[in-house]
VOKE-782308 format. One record per atom (N, C-alpha, C, CB): residue number from 1; residue in three letters; chain; atom name; x, y, z. Coordinates in steps of 0.001 Angstrom, whole numbers, always signed. Glycine has a CB too. Layout:
% residues N
  num  residu  chaine  atome     east    north       up
  NUM     ala       A     CA        X        Y        Z
...
//
This chain:
% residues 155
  num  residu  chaine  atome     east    north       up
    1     unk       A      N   -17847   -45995   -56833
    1     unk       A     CA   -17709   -44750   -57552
    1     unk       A      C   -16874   -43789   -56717
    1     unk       A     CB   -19089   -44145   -57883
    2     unk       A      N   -16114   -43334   -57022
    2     unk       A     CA   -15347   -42271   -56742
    2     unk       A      C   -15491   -40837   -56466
    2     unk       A     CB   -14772   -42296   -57461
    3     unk       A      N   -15552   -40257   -55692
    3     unk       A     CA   -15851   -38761   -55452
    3     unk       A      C   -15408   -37856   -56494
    3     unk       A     CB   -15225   -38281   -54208
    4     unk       A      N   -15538   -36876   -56868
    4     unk       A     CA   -15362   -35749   -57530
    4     unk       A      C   -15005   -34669   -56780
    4     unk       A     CB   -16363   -35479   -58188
    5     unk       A      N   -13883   -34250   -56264
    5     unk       A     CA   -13314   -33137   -55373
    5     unk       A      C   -13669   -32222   -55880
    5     unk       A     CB   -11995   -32982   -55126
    6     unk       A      N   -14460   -31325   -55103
    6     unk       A     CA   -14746   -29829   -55474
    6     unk       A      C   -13604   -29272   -55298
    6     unk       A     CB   -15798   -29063   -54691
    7     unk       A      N   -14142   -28371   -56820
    7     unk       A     CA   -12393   -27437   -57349
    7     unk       A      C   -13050   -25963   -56358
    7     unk       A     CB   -12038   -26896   -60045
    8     unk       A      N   -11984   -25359   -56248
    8     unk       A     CA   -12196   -23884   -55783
    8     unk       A      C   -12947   -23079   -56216
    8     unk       A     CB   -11319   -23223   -55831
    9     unk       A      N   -13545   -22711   -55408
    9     unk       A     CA   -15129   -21792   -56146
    9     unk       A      C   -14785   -20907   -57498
    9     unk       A     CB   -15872   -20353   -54833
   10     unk       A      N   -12935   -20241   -57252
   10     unk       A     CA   -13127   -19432   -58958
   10     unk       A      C   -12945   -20172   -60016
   10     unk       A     CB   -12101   -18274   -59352
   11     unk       A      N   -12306   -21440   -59550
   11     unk       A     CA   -12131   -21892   -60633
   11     unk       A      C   -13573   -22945   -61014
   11     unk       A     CB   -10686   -22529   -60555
   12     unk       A      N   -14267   -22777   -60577
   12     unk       A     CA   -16096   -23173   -60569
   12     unk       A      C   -16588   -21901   -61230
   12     unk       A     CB   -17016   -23377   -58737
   13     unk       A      N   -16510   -21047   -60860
   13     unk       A     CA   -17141   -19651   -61427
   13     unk       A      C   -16681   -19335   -62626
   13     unk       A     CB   -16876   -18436   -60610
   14     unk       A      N   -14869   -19644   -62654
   14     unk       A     CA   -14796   -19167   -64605
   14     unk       A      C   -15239   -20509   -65068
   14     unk       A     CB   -12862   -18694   -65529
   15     unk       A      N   -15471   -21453   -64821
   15     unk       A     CA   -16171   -22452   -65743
   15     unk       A      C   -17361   -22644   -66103
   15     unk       A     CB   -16032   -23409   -65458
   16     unk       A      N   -18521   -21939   -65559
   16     unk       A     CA   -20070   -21684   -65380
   16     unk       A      C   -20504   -20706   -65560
   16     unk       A     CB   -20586   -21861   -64365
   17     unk       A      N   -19536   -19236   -65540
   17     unk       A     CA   -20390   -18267   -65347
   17     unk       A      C   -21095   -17786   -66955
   17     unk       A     CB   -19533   -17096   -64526
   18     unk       A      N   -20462   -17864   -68123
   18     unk       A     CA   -21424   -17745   -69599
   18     unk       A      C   -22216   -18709   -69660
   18     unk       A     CB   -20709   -17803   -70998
   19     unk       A      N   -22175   -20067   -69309
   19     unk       A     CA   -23685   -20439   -69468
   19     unk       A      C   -24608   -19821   -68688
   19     unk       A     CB   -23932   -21756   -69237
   20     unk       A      N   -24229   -19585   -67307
   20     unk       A     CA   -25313   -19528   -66399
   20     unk       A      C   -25964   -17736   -66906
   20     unk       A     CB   -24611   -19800   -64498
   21     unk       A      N   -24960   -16756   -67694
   21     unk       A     CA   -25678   -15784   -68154
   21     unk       A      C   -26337   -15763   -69417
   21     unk       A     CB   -25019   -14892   -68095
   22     unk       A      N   -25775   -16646   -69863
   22     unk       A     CA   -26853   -16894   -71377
   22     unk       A      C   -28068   -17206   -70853
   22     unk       A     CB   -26457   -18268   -72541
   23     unk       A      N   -28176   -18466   -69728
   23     unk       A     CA   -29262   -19207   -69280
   23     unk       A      C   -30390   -17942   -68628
   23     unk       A     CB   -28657   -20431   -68091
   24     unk       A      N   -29747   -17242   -68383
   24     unk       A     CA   -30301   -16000   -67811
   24     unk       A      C   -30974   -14720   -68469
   24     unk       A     CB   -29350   -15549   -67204
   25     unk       A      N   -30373   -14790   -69674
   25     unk       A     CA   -30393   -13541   -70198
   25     unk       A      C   -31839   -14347   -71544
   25     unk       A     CB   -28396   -12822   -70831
   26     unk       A      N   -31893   -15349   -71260
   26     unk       A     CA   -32574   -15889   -72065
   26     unk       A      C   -34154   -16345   -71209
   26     unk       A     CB   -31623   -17031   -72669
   27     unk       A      N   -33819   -16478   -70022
   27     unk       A     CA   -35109   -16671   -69222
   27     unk       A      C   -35417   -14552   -68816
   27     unk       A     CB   -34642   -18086   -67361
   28     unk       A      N   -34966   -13772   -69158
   28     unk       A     CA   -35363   -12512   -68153
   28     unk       A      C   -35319   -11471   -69146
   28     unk       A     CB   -34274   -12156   -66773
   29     unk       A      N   -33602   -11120   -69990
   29     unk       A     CA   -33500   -10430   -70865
   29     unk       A      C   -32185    -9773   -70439
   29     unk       A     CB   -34660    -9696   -71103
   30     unk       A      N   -31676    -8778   -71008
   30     unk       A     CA   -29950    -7894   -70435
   30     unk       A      C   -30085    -7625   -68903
   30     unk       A     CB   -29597    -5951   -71277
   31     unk       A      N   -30999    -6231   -68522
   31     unk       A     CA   -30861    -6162   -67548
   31     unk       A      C   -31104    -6463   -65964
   31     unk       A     CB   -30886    -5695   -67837
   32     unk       A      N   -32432    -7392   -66621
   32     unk       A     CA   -32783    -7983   -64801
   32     unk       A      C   -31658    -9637   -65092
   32     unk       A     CB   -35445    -8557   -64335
   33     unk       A      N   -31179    -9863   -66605
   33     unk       A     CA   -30185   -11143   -66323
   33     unk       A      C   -28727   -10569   -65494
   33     unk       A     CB   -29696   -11941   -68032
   34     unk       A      N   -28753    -9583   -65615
   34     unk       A     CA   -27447    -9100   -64849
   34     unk       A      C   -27126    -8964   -63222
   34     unk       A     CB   -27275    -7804   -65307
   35     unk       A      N   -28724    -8804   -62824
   35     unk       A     CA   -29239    -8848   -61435
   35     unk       A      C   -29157   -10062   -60648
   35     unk       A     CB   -30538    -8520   -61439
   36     unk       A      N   -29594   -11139   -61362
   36     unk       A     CA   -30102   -12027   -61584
   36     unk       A      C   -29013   -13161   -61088
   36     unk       A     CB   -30576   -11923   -62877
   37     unk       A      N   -27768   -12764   -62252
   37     unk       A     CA   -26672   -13198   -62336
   37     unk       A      C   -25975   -13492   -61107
   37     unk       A     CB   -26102   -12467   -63036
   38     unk       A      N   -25493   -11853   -60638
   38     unk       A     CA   -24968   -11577   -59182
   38     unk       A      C   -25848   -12482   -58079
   38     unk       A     CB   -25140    -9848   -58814
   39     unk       A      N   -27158   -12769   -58116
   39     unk       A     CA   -27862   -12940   -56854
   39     unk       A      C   -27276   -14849   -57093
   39     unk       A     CB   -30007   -12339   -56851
   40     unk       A      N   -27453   -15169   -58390
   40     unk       A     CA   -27012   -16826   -58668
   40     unk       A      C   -25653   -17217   -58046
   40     unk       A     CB   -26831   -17176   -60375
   41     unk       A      N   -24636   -16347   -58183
   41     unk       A     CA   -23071   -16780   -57634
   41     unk       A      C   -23298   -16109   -56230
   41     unk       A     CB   -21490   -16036   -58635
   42     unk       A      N   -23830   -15602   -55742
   42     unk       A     CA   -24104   -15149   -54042
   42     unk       A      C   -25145   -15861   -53584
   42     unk       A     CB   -24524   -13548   -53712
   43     unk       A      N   -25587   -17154   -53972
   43     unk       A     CA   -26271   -18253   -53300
   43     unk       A      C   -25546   -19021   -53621
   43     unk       A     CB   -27559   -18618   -53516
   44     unk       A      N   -24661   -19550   -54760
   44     unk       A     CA   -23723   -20631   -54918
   44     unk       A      C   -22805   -20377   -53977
   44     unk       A     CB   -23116   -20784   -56232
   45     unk       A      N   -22162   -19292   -53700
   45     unk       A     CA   -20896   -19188   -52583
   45     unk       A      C   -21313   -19209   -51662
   45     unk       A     CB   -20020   -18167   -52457
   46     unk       A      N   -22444   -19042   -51267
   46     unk       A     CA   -23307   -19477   -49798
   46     unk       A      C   -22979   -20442   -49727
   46     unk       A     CB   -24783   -19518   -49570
   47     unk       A      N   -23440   -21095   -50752
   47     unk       A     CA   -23844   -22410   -50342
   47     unk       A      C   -22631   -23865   -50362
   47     unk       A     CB   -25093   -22654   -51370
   48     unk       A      N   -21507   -23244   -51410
   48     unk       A     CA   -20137   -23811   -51881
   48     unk       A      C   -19630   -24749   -50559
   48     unk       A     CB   -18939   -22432   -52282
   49     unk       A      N   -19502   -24130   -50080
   49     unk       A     CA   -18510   -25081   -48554
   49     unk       A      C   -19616   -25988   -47814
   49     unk       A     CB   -17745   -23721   -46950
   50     unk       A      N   -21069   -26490   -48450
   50     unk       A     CA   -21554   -27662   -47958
   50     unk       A      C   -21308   -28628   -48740
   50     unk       A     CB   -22773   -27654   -47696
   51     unk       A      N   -20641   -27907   -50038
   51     unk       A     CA   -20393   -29482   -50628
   51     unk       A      C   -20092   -30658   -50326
   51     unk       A     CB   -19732   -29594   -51232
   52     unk       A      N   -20303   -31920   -51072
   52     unk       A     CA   -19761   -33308   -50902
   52     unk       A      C   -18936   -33654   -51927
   52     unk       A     CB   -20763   -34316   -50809
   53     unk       A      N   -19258   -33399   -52781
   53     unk       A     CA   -18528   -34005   -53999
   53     unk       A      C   -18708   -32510   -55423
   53     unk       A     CB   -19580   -35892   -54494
   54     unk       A      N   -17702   -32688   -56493
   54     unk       A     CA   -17481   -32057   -56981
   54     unk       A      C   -18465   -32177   -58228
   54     unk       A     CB   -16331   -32073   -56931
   55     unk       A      N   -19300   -33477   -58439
   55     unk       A     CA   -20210   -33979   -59343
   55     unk       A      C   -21355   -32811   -59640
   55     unk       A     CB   -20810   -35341   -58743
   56     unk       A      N   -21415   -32898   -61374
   56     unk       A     CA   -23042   -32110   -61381
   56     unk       A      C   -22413   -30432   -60976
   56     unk       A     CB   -24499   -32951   -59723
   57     unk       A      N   -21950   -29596   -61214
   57     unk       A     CA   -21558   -28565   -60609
   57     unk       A      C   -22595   -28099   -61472
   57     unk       A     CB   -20092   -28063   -60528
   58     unk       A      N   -22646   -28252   -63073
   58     unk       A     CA   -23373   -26811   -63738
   58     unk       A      C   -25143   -27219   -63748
   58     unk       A     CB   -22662   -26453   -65770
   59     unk       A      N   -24968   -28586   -63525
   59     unk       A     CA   -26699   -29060   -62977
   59     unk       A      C   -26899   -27977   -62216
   59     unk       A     CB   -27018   -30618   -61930
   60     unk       A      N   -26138   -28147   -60738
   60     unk       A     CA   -26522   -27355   -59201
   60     unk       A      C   -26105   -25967   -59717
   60     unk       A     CB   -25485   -27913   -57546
   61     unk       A      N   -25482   -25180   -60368
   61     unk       A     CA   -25573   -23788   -60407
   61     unk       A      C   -26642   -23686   -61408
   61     unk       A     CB   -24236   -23024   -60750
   62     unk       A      N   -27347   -24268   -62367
   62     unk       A     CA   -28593   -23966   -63481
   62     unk       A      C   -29660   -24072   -62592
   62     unk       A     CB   -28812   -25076   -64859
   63     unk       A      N   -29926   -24782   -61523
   63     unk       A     CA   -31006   -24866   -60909
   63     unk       A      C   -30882   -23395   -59850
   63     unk       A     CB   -31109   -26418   -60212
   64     unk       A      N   -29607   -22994   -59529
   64     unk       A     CA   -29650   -21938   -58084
   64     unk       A      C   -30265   -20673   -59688
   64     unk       A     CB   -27290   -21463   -56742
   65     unk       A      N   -29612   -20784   -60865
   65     unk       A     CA   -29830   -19778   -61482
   65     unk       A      C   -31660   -19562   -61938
   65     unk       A     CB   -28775   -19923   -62631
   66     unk       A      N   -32151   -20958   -62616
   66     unk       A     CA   -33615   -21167   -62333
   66     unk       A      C   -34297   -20958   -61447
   66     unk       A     CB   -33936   -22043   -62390
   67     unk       A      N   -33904   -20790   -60319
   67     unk       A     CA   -34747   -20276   -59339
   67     unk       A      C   -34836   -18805   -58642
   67     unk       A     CB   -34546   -21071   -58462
   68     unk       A      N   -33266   -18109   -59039
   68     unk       A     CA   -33495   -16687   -59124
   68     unk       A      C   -34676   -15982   -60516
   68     unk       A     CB   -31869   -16133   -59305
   69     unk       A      N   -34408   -16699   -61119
   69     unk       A     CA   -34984   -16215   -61934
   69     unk       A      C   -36778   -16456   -61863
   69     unk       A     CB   -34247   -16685   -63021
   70     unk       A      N   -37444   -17563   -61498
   70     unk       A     CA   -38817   -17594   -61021
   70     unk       A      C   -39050   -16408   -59779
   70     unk       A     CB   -39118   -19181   -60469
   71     unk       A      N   -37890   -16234   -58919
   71     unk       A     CA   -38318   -15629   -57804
   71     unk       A      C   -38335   -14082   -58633
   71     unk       A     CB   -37254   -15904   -56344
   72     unk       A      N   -37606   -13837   -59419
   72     unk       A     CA   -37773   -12911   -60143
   72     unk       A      C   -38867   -12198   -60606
   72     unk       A     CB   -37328   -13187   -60826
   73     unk       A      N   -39169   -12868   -61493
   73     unk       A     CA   -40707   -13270   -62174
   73     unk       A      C   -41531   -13185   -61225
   73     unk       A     CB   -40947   -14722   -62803
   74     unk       A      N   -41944   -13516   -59810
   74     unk       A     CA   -42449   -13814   -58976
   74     unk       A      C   -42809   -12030   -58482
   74     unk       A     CB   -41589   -14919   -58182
   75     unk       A      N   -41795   -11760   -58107
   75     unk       A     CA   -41768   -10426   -57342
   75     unk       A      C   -42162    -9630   -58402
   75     unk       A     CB   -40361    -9939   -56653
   76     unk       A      N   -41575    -9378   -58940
   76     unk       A     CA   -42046    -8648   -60662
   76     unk       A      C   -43315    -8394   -60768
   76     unk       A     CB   -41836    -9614   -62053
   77     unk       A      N   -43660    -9804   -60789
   77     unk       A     CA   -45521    -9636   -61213
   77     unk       A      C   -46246    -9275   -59849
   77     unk       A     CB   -46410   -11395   -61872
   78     unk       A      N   -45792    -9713   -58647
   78     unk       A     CA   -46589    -9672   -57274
   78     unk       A      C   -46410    -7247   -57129
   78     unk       A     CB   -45201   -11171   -55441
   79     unk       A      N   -45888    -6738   -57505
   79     unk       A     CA   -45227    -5605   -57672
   79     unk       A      C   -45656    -4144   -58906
   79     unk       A     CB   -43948    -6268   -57945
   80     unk       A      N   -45293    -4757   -60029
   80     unk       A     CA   -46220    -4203   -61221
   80     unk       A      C   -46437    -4915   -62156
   80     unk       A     CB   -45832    -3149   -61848
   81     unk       A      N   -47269    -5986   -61851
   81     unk       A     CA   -47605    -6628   -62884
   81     unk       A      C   -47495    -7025   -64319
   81     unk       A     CB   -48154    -6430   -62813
   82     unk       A      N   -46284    -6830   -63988
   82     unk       A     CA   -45474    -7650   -65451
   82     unk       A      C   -45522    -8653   -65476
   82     unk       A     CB   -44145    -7626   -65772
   83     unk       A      N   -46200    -9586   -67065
   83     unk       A     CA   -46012   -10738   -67150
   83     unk       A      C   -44809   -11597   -67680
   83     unk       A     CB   -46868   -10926   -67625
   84     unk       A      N   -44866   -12699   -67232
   84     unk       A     CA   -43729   -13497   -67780
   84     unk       A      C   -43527   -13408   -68845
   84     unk       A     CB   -43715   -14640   -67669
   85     unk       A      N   -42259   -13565   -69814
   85     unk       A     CA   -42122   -13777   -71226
   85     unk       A      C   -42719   -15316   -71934
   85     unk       A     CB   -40544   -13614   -71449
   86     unk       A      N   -43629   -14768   -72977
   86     unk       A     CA   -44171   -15526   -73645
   86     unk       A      C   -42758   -17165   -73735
   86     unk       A     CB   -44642   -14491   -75118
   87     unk       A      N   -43287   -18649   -73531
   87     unk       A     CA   -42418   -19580   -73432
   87     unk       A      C   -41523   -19835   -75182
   87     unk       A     CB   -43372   -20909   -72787
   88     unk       A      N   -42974   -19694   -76011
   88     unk       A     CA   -42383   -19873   -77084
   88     unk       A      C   -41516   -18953   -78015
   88     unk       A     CB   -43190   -20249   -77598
   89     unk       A      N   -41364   -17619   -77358
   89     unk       A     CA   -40299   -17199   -77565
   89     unk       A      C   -38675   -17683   -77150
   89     unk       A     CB   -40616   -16245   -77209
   90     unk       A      N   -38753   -18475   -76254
   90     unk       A     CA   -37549   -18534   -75695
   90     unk       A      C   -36522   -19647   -76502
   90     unk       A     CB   -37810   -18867   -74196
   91     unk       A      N   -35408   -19623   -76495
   91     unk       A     CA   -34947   -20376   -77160
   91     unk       A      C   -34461   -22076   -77180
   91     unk       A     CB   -34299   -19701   -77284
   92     unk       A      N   -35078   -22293   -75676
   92     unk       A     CA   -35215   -23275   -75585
   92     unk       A      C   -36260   -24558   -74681
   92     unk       A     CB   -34279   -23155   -75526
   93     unk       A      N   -36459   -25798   -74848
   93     unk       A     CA   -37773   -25717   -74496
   93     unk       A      C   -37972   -25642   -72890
   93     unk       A     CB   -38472   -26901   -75117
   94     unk       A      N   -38912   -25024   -71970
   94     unk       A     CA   -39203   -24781   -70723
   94     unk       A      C   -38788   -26388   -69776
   94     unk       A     CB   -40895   -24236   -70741
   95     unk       A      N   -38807   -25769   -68570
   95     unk       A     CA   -38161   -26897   -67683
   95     unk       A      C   -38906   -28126   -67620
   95     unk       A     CB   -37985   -26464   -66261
   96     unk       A      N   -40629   -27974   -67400
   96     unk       A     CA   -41628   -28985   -67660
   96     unk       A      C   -41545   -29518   -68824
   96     unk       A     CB   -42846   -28581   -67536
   97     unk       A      N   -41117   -29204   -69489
   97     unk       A     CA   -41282   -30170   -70814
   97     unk       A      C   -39584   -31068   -71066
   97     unk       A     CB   -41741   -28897   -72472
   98     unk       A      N   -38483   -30416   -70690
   98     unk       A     CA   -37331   -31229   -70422
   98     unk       A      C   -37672   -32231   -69320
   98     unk       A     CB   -36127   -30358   -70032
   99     unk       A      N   -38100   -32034   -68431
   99     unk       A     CA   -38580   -33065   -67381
   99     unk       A      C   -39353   -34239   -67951
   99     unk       A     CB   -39496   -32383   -66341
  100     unk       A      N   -40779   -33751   -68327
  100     unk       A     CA   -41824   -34569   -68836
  100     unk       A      C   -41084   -36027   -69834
  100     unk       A     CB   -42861   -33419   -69827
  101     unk       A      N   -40003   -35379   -71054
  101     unk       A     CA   -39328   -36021   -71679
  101     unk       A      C   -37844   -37467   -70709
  101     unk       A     CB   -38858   -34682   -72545
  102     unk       A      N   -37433   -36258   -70000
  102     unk       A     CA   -36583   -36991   -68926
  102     unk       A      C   -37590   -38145   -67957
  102     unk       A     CB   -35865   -35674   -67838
  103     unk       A      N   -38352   -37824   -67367
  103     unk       A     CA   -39160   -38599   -66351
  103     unk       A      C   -39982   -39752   -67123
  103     unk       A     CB   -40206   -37565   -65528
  104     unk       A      N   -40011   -39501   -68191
  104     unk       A     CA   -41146   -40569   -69274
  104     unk       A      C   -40876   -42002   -68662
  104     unk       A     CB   -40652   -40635   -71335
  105     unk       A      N   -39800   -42699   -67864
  105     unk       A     CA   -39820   -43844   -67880
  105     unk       A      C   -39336   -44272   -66468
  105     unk       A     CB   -39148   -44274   -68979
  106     unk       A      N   -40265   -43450   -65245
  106     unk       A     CA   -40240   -43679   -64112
  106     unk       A      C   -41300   -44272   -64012
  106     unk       A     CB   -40031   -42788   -63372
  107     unk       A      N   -42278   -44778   -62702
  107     unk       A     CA   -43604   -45105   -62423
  107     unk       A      C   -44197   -44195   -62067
  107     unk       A     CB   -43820   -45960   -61640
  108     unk       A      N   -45366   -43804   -62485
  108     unk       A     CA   -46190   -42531   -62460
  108     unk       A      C   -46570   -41616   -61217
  108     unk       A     CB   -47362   -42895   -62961
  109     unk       A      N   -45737   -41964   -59966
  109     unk       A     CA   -45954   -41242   -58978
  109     unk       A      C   -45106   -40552   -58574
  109     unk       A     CB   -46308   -41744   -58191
  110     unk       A      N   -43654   -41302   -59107
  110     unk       A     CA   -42518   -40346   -58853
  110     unk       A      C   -42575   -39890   -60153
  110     unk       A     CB   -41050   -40901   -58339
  111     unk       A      N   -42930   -40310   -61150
  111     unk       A     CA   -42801   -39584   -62284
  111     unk       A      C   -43749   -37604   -62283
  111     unk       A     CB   -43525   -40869   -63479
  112     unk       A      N   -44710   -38099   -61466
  112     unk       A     CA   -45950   -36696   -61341
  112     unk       A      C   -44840   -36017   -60033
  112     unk       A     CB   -48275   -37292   -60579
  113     unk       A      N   -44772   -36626   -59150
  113     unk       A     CA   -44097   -35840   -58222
  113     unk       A      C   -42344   -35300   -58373
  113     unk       A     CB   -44301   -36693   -57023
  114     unk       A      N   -41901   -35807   -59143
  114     unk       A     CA   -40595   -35012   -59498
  114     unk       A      C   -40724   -33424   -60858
  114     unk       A     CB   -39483   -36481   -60232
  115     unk       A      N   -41815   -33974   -61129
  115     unk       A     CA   -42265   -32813   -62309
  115     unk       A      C   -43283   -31599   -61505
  115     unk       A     CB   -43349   -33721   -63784
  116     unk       A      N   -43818   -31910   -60485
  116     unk       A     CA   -44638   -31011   -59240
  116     unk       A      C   -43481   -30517   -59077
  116     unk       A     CB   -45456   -31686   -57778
  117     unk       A      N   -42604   -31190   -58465
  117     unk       A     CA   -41395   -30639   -57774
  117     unk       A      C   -40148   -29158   -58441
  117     unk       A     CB   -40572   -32099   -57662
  118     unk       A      N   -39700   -30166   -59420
  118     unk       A     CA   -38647   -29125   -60033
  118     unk       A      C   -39447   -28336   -61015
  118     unk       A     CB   -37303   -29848   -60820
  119     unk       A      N   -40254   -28770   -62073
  119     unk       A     CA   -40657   -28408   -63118
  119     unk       A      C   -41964   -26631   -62617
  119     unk       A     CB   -41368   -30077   -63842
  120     unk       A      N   -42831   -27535   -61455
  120     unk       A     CA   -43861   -26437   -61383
  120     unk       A      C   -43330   -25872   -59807
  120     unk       A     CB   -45720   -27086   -61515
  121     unk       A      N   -41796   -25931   -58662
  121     unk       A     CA   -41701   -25546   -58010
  121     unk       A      C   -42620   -25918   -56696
  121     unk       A     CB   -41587   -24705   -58535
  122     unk       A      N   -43672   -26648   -56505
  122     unk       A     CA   -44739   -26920   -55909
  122     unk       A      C   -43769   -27542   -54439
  122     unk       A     CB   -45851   -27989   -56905
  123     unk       A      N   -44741   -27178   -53508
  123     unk       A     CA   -43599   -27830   -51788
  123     unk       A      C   -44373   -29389   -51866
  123     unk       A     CB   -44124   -26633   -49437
  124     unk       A      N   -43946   -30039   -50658
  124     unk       A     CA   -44571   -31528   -50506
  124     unk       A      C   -45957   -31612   -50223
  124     unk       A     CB   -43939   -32309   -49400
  125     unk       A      N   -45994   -30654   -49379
  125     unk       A     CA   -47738   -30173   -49134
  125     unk       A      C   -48433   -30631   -50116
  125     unk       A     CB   -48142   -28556   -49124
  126     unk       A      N   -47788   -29564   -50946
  126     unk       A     CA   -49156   -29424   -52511
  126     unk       A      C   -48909   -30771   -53294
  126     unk       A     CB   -48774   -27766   -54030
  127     unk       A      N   -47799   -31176   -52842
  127     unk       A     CA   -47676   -32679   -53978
  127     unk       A      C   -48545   -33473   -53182
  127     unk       A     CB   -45914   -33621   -54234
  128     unk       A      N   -48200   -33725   -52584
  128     unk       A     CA   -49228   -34742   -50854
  128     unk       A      C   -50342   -34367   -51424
  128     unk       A     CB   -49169   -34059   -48677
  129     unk       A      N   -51391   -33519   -51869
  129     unk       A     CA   -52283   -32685   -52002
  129     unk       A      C   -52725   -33605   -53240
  129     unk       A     CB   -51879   -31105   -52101
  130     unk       A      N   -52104   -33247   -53955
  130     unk       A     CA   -52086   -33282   -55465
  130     unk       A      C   -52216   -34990   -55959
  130     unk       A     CB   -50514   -32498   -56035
  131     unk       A      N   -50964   -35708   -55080
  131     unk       A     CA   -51021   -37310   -55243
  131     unk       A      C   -51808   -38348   -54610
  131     unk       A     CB   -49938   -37755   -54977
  132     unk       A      N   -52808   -37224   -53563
  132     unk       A     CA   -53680   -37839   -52514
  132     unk       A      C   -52919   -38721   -51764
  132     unk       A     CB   -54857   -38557   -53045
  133     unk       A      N   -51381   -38182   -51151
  133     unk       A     CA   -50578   -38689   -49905
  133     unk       A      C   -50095   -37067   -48997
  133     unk       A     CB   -48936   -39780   -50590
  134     unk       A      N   -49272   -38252   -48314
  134     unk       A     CA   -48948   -37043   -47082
  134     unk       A      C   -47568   -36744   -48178
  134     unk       A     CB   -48523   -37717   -44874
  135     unk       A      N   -47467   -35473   -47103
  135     unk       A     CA   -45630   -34583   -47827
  135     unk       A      C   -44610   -35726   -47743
  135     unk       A     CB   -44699   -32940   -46531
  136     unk       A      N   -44590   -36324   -46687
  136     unk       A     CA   -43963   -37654   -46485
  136     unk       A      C   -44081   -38051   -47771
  136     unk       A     CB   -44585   -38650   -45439
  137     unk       A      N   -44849   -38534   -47686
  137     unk       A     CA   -44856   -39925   -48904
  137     unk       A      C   -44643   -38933   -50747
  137     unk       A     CB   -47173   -41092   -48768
  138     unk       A      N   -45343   -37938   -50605
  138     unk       A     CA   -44347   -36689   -51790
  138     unk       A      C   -42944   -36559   -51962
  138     unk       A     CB   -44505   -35180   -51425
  139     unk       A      N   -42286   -36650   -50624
  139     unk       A     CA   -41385   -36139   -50731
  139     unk       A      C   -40134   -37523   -51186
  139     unk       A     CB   -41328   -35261   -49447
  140     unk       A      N   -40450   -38965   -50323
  140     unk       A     CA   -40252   -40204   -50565
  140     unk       A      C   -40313   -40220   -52403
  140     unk       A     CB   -41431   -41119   -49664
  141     unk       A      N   -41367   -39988   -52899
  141     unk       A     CA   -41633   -40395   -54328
  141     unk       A      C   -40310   -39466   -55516
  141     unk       A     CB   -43555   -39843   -54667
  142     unk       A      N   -40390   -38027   -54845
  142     unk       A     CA   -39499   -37173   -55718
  142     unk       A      C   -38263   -37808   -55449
  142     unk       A     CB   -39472   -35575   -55415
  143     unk       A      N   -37676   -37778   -54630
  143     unk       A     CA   -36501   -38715   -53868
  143     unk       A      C   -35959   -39953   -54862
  143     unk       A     CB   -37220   -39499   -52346
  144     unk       A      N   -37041   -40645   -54674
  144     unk       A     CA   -36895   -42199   -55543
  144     unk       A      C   -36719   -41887   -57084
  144     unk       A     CB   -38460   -43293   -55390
  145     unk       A      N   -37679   -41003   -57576
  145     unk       A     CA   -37205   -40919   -59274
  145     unk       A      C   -36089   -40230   -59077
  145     unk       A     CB   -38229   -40085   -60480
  146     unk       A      N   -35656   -38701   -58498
  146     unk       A     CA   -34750   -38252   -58490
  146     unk       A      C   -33160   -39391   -58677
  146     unk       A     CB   -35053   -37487   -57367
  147     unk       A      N   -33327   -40433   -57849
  147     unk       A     CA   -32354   -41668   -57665
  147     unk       A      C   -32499   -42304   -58622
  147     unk       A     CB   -32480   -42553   -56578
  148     unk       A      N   -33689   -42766   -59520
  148     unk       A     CA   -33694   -43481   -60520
  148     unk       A      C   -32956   -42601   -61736
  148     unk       A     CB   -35114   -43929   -60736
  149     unk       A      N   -33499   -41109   -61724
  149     unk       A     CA   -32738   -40491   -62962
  149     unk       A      C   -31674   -40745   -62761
  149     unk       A     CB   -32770   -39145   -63279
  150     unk       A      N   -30670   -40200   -61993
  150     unk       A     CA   -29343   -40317   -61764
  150     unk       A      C   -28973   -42093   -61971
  150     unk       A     CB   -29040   -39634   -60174
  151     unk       A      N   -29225   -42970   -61547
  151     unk       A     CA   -29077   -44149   -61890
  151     unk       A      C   -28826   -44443   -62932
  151     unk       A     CB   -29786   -44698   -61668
  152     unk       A      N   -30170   -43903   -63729
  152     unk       A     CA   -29825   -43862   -65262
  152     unk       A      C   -28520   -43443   -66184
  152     unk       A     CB   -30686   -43084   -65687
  153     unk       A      N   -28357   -42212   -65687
  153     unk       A     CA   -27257   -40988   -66342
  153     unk       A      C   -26261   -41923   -65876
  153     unk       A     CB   -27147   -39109   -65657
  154     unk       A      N   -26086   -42377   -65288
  154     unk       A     CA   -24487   -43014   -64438
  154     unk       A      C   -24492   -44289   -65708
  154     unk       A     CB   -24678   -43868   -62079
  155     unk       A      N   -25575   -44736   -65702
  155     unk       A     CA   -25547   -46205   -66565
  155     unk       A      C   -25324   -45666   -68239
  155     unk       A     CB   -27357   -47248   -66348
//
């Protein structure tokens, strides 16, 4: 398989940046998606020059944007107790349940531990915890389905 040369970050940014604010404005609302927004392309350009390959770009910016947005939510509620927006309002279905559907046809340990992982955010600890293994062996399991999904998508 062949590498995928990462293109230049603007020309990455005008190709991502309306999904990644729809994706936004749909997990938060106008104005904390606007916040939100800025903080998503100032961890992608952080992070831009470790790239390897140019593969998956709007995967890896939906996930930097998913996770501003929990940390969001996070601080929000830890602050004045605002709750999250109701799921079934949103317009599309939540990350655990795209997972649950995606993971359906791993073996049930990487299948529980890749859905701990991305879906409920959980560290290896709590998966180790959770799968009655060490973070090691959590972190081994997310790893392996993670490789099997992609296996898949390629096939």
């Amino acid at each position: 398989m062949q590498a995928v040369p990462v293109p230049p970050f603007e020309v990455f940014y005008e190709e991502n940046r309306d999904h990644v604010f729809r994706l936004l404005v749909r997990r938060l609302g106008g104005q904390r998606a606007e916040d939100a927004f800025q903080e998503t392309f100032l961890r992608a350009l952080r992070e831009y020059p470790a790239l390897d390959h140019g593969g998956h770009l709007r995967a890896w910016v939906s996930t930097i944007a998913e996770r501003v947005a929990i940390d969001l939510h996070r601080r929000r509620s830890l602050w004045d107790g605002a709750d999250i927006p109701d799921l079934e309002s949103l317009d599309e279905q939540p990350t655990y349940d795209e997972l649950r559907d995606l993971t359906a046809s791993l073996p049930p340990k990487e299948r529980a531990a890749v859905v701990l992982r991305y879906g409920y955010d959980l560290d290896y600890n709590q998966i180790g915890a959770a799968l009655g293994s060490s973070p090691e062996a959590a972190r081994q399991a997310a790893s392996s389905g993670v490789r099997r999904l992609r296996k898949k998508e390629l096939s």
